[in-house]
C-alpha positions in Angstrom: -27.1 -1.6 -12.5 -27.2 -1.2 -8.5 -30.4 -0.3 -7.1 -30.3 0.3 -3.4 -33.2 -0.2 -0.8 -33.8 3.2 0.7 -35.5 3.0 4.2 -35.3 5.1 7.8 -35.3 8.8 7.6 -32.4 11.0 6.1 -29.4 10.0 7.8 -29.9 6.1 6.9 -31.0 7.3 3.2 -28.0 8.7 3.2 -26.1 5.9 4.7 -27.5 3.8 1.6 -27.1 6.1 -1.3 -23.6 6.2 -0.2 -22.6 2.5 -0.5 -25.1 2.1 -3.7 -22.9 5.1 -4.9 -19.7 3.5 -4.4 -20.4 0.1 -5.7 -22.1 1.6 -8.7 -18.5 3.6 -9.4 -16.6 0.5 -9.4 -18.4 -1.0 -11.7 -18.9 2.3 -13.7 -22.8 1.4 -13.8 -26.2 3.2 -13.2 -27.1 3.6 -9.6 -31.3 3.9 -8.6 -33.5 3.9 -5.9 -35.9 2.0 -4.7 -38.5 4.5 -2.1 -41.1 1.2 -2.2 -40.1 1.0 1.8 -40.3 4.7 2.0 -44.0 4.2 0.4 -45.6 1.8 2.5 -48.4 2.2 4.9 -48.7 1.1 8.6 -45.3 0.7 9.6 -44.7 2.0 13.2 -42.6 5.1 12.4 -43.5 6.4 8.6 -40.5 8.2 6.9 -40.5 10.2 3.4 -38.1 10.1 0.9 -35.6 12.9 1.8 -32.8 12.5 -0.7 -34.7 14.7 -3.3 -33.6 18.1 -1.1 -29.8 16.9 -1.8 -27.7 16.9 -5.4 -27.8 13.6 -6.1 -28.0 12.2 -9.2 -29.3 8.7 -8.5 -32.8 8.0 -10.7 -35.8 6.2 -8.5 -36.0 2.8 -10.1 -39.2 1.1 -11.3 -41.3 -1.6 -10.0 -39.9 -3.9 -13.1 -36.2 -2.8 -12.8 -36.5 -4.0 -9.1 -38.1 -7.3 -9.6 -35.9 -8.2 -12.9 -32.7 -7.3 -11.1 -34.1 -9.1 -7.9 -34.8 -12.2 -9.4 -32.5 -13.1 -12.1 -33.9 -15.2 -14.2 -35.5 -17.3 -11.5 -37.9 -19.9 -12.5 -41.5 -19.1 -12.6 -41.8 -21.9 -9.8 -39.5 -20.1 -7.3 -41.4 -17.4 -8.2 -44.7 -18.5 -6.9 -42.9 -20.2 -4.0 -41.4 -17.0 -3.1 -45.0 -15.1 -3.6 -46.1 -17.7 -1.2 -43.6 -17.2 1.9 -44.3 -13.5 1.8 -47.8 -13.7 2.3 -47.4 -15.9 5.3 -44.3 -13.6 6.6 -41.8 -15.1 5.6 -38.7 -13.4 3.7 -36.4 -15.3 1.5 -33.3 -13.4 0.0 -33.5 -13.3 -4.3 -30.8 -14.1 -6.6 -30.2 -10.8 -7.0 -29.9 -9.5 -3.0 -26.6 -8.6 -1.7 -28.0 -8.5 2.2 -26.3 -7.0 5.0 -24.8 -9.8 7.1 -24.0 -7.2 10.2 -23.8 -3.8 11.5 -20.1 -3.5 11.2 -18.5 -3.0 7.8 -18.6 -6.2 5.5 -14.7 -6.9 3.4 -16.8 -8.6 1.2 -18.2 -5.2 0.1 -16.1 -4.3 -2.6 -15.7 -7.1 -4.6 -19.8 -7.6 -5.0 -20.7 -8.3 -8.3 -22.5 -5.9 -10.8 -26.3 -6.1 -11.0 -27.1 -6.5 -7.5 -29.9 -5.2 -4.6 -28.6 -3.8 -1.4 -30.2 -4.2 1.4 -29.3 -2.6 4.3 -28.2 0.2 6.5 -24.4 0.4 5.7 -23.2 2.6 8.7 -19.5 3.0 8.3 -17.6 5.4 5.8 -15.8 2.3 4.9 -18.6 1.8 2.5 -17.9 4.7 0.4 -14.4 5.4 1.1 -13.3 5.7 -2.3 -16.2 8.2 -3.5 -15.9 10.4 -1.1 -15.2 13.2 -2.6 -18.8 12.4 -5.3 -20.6 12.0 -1.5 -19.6 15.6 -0.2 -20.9 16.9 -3.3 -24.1 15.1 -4.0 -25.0 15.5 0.1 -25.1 19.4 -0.8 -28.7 20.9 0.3 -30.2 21.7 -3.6 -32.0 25.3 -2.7 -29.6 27.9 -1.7 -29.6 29.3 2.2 -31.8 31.7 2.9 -33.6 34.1 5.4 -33.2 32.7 8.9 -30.7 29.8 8.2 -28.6 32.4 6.3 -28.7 34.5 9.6 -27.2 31.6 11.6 -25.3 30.4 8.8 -23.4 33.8 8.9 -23.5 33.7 12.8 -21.9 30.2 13.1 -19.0 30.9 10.5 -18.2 33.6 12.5 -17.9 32.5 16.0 -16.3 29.3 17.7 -19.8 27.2 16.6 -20.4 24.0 17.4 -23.5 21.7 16.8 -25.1 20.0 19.6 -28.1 17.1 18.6 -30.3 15.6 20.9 -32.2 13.0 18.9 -35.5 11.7 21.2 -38.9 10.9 19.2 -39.7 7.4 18.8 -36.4 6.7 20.5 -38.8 7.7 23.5 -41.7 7.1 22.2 -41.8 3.7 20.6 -40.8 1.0 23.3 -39.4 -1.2 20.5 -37.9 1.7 19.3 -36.2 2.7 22.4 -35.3 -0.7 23.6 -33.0 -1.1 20.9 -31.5 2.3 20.6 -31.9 3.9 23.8 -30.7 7.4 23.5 -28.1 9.9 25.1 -28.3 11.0 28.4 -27.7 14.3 30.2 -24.7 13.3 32.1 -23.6 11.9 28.0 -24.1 15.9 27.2 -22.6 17.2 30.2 -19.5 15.4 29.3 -19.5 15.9 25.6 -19.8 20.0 26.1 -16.9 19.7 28.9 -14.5 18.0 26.3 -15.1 20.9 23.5 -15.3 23.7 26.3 -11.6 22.3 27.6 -10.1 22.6 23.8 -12.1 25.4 22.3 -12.4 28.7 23.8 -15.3 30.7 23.9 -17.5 28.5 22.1 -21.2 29.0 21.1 -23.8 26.1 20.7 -26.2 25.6 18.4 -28.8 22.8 19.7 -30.8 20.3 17.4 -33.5 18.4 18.2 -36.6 17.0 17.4 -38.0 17.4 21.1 -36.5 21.0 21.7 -39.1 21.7 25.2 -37.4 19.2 26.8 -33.9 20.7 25.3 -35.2 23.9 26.9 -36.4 22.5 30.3 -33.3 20.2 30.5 -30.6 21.0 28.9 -28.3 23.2 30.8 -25.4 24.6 28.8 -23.3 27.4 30.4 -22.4 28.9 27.4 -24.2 31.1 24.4 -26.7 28.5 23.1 -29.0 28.2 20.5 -31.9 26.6 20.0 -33.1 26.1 16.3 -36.7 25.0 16.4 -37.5 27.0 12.8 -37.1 24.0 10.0 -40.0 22.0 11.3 -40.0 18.9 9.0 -37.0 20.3 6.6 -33.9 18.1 8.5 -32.2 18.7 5.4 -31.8 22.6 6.7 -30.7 21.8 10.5 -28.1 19.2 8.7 -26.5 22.0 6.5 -26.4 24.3 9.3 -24.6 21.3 11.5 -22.4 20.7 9.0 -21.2 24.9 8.8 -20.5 24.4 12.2 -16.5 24.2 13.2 -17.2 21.7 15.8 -19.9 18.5 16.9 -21.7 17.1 19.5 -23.4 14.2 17.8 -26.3 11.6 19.4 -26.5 8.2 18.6 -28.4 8.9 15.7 -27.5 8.3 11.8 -28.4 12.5 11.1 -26.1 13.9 13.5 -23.6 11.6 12.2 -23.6 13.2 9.1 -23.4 16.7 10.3 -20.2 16.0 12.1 -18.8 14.4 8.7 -19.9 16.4 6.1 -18.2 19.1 8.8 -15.3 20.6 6.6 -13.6 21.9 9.0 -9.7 20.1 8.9 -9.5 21.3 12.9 -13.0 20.0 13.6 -13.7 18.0 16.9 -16.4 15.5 17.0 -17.8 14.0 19.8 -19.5 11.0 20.0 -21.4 8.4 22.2 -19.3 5.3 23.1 -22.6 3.5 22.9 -24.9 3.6 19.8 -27.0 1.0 20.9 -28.5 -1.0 24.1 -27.7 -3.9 22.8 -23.4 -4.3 23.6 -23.4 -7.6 21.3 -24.0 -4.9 18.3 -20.4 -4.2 16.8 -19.7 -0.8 16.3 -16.1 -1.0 15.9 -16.4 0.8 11.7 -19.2 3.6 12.8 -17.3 6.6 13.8 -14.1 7.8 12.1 -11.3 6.9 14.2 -10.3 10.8 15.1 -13.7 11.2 16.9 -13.9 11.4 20.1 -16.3 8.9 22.5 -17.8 9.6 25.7 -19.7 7.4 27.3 -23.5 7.8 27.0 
């Protein structure tokens, strides 16, 4: 069995199914979920589990199958020593942990062991590159399109579409938050729409965002532009309508990311910030698909 930590909101959910998924294939063994992260209370920015609006055929795993996989047979000892360091904030990895060792993709993947715990975030298609035909499927939206996203889904099949995201929220909000991430500026936009405008002719945008005021008092895009503000809460619905679009303008932001790949489009271009973090010790080398194209941010 693989069961995979799930934690962030949908675009790092789906990050982690993804590499769950894959190393579950090789082994040809059961793949589940564990939402305990997804569950908690008092963390700085809550998240839901959002996998459930997608195909997927992953089961959520159980307290016991967590802590039986975790652990391994580990003495009752360890057990209480273990018990001990968390209560005083302190993390030790389990027998049973494959842990993340850093951002960019890890060789080592592939040849984990059955009967392990991921932890992680997983951000490179490297991590599922041989399931990805299973991903495109199970990443398929479960309730069928309907009123207005039918409307635009009809609208953006039919015209030179392309998807513009503006991710901001706690990435403003939270100081940690934005510290670490920063986000994409105007002049990042400017750029990005100039590069599609110069390949693609007469192209229509359809804007994303979780803060679409400032989109509105901000955003200045000479060309037919949409704002979709309808879905509320229901991300799943603006990422099926970024994926329908022929073309992407992404953000530094897991979501978007998926929009521009799950984009079937063979001719599709992508555009992409050059930098996904503050931090330029992060390597980023595996995150975007080679024939994307980076601006700087």
């Amino acid at each position: 069995m693989i069961i995979v930590k799930l934690m962030g909101g949908l675009g790092n959910q789906m990050f982690q199914y993804a590499a769950g998924r894959q190393l579950s294939s090789l082994h040809n063994t059961q793949l589940k979920l564990d939402i305990s992260m997804l569950e908690a209370k008092g963390i700085s920015t809550p998240r839901e589990y959002e996998l459930k609006h997608l195909s997927i055929t992953a089961e959520i795993a159980t307290f016991a199958e967590i802590d039986s996989l975790r652990r391994q047979g580990e003495s009752f000892v360890l057990r209480i020593l273990s018990a001990g360091s968390q209560l005083v904030g302190r993390k030790r990895p389990l027998p049973g942990d494959y842990c993340e060792p850093h951002f960019n993709y890890d060789s080592n993947f592939s040849s984990t062991p059955d009967d392990r715990y991921l932890d992680g975030y997983w951000q490179s298609e490297r991590y599922f590159a041989a399931v990805v035909g299973e991903i495109r499927e199970e990443f398929t939206v479960c309730d069928p399109i309907e009123g207005r996203n039918l409307e635009l889904a009809i609208r953006i099949e039919e015209t030179e579409s392309v998807s513009l995201h503006v991710r901001r929220g706690d990435f403003v909000t939270n100081p940690e938050t934005a510290s670490f991430h920063g986000i994409c500026g105007l002049e990042y936009y400017d750029h990005a729409i100039k590069r599609i405008s110069d390949e693609v002719n007469h192209p229509e945008f359809y804007v994303f965002s979780d803060d679409p005021n400032w989109v509105q008092d901000n955003l200045k895009i000479p060309f037919p532009t949409t704002i979709i503000t309808h879905n509320g809460s229901h991300g799943h619905e603006d990422l099926r309508l970024m994926s329908l679009c022929r073309h992407n303008i992404i953000a530094n932001s897991s979501f978007s990311w998926w929009g521009g790949w799950l984009n079937r489009n063979p001719d599709k271009i992508v555009v992409a910030p050059s930098r996904w973090f503050t931090k330029p010790e992060i390597d980023t080398r595996d995150l975007l698909p080679e024939s994307w194209l980076r601006v700087a941010a």
